[in-house]
N, C-alpha and C positions, 0 to 999 in steps of 0.2 A: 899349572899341570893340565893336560889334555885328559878327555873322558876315556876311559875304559872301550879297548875297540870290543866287536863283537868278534867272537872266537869262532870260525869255520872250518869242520872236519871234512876231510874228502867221503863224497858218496859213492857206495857203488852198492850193486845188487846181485847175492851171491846166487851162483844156477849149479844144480845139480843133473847130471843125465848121468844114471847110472856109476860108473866108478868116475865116470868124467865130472870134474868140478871146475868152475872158472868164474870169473868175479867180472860183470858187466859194468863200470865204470860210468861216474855219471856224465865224463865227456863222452865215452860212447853212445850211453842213452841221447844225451844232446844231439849228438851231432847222427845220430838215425832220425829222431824226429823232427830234426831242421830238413834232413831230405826228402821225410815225409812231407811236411807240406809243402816243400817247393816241387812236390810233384804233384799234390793238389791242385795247388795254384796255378801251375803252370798250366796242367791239362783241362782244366776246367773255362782257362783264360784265352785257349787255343782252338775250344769247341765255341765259346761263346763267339769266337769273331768270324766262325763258319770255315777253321781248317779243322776239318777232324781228319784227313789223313795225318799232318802231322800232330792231332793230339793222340791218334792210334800209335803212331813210331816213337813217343814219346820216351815209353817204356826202353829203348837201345840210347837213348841222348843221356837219359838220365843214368844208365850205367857207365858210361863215356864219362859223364860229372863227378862219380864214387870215385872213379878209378885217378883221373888228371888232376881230381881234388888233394886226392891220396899221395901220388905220387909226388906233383907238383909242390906240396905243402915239405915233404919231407925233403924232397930236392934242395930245397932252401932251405929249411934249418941246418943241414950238411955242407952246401956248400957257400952258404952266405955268415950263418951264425956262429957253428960250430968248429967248421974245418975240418970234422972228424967223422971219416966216412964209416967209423965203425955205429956211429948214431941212426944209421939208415935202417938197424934193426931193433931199435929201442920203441920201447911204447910211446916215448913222448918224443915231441918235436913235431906238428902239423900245424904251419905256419900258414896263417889265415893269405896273404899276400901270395906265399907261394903256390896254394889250394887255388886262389883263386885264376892266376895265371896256366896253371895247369888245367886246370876243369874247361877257360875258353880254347886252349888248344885243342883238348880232346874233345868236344862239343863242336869242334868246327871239322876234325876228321869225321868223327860219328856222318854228321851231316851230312859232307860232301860225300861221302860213301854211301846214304844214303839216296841219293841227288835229289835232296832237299833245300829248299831255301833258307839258308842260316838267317836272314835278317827276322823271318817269323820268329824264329825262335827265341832268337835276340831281345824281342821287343817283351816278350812276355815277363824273360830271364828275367828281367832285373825286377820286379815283381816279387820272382820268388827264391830272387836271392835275397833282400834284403828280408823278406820273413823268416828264412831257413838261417841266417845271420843270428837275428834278434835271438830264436832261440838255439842255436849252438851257443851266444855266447854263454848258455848259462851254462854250458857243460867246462868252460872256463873255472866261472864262479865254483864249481863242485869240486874241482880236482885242488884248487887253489894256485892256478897257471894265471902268469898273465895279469900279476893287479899292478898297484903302481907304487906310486912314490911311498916313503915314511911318514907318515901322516895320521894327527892323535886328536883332532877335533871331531867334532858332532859324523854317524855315519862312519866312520872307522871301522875297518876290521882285521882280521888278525888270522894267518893260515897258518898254523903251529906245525903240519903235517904236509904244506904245498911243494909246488915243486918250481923254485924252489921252497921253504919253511921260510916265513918272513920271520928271519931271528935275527941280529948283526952281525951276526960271524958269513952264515950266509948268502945273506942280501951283500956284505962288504966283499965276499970273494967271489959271487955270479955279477955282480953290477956295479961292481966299484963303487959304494953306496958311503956316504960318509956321514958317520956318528962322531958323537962326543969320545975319545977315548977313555973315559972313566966307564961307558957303559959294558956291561958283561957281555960277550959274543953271544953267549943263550939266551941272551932276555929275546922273548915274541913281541914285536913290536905292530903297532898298527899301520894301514897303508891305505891309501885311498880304492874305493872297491872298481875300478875302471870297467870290468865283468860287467857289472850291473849298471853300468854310466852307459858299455855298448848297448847293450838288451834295450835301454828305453831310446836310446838313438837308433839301432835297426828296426825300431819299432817306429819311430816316427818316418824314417822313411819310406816302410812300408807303405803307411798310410798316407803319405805323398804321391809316393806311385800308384795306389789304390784310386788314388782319386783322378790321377790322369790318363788312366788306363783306358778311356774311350776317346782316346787325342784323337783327331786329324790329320797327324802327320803320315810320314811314311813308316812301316816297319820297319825298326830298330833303333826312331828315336829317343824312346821311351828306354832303352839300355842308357844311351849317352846321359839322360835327366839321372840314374843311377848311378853310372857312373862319376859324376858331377857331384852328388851327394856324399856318395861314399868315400869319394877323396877327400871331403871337406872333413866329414865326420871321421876319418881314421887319423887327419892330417891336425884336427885339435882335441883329441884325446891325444896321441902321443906325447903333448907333453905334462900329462899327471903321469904316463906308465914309467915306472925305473926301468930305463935300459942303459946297456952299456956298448953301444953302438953308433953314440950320435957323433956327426961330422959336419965341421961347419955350425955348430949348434943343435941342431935336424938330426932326426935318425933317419936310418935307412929307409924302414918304414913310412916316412914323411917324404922321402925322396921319389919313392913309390908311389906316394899318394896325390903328391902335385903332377908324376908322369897320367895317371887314370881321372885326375881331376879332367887335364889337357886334352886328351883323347875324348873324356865325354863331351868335352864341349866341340869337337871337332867332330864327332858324331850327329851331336845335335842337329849343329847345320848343315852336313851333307844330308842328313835323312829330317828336315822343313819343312817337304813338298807336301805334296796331298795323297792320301791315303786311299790305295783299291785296293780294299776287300772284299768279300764275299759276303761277309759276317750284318751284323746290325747295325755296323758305323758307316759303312757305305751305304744301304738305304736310307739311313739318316741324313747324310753329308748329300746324296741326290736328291732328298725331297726338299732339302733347305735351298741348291742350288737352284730348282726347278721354280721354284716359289715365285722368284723377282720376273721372269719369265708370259706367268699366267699371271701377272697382276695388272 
């Protein structure tokens, strides 16, 4: 017999304004303060390298990212998951793969509209995506969205109230999930907690990217190194998450993630070269060159 999972109720935080009452949800919470710092991050990471016009326009990019996040995310639970466009107005369904395809499209209109250079902004992103990542996913972990397999050993847990409720009846009828049939439809069963498996993986890539963030190369290699990660990282957690979507063995998700693996790496080496900026890594990178020179 496996250990007792730990039992997780959805968070939220109820507001009152006057006769208006509404309940802030702890994905919402989440996923405001994943935007907050990836606007920290970013704008801070964009003055340090000596653009402050684009860490001033920052504030239009990063609305461009709410909106393509938003739409993007729900595009694809509709028309990839669900099939049912009546989904497009429901609270749930913002599919991290779709948010993220959307947010680089509107990020790159934003941009060009602004006649800006998208690869600055590129290089910085991925910085503060994978921090704005690590903590949305815990807004996962709150609602009880998004865990994985059936699973009763050590770390176990159990969302009696998720969405969907890991019970058998409805883990068997959202993910073709297969139990013993002696067990009861309602029994709450435990699952592997994947929420909290992404949070310390966006966390480690943060600190990956944190630490390469004064590269040499050209702006926007530092996306492709992101991108590289985070295929790797969404493409072996998918197989602890329960889905009911895989082909080929792979889910879609995984199909996805070997597409942005591929692309990082083909970023990487078109942006190699050497890096002019303005910033602190350019007088670094010409006092280093200058060196062999006066020797």
């Amino acid at each position: 017999m496996g250990s007792h999972p730990t039992i997780v109720h959805p968070f939220s935080i109820p507001i009152h304004l006057g006769r208006f009452q509404f309940e802030f949800s702890g994905f919402g919470i989440a996923v405001l303060l994943g935007f907050t710092i990836a606007h920290v991050v970013s704008e801070r990471e964009l003055r340090r390298r000596g653009y402050e016009l684009e860490a001033r326009q920052f504030g239009d990019v990063l609305l461009a990212a709410v909106v393509g996040t938003l739409v993007g995310g729900k595009l694809y639970f509709v028309s990839v998951i669900t099939h049912d466009w009546h989904d497009l107005f429901s609270r749930s369904g913002f599919v991290y793969w779709g948010g993220f395809i959307g947010s680089v499209i509107a990020c790159w209109g934003m941009i060009r509209l602004r006649k800006l250079p998208f690869a600055r902004y590129a290089d910085v992103a991925g910085i503060a995506i994978a921090a704005g990542y690590a903590v949305g996913r815990t807004g996962c972990w709150a609602v009880g969205d998004d865990y994985g397999r059936w699973y009763e050993g050590p770390l176990a847990v159990a969302f009696p109230d998720g969405f969907p409720p890991s019970t058998v009846g409805q883990m068997t009828r959202s993910f073709h999930a297969k139990f013993p049939p002696a067990m009861d439809p309602s029994t709450v069963v435990g699952v592997v907690p994947t929420q909290l498996i992404e949070v310390a993986l966006g966390f480690v890539m943060f600190l990956v990217l944190w630490r390469l963030r004064k590269h040499a190369h050209a702006d926007g290699w530092l996306f492709g190194v992101y991108a590289v990660l985070a295929g790797v990282e969404r493409f072996l957690v998918e197989f602890l998450r329960i889905k009911d979507d895989r082909f080929f063995v792979l889910s879609n998700a995984q199909y996805i993630a070997i597409a942005v693996f591929v692309v990082g790496i083909l970023v990487m080496r078109a942006r190699s070269g050497p890096a002019a900026r303005p910033g602190p890594n350019t007088v670094a990178a010409a006092g280093q060159a200058a060196a062999p020179a006066t020797a």
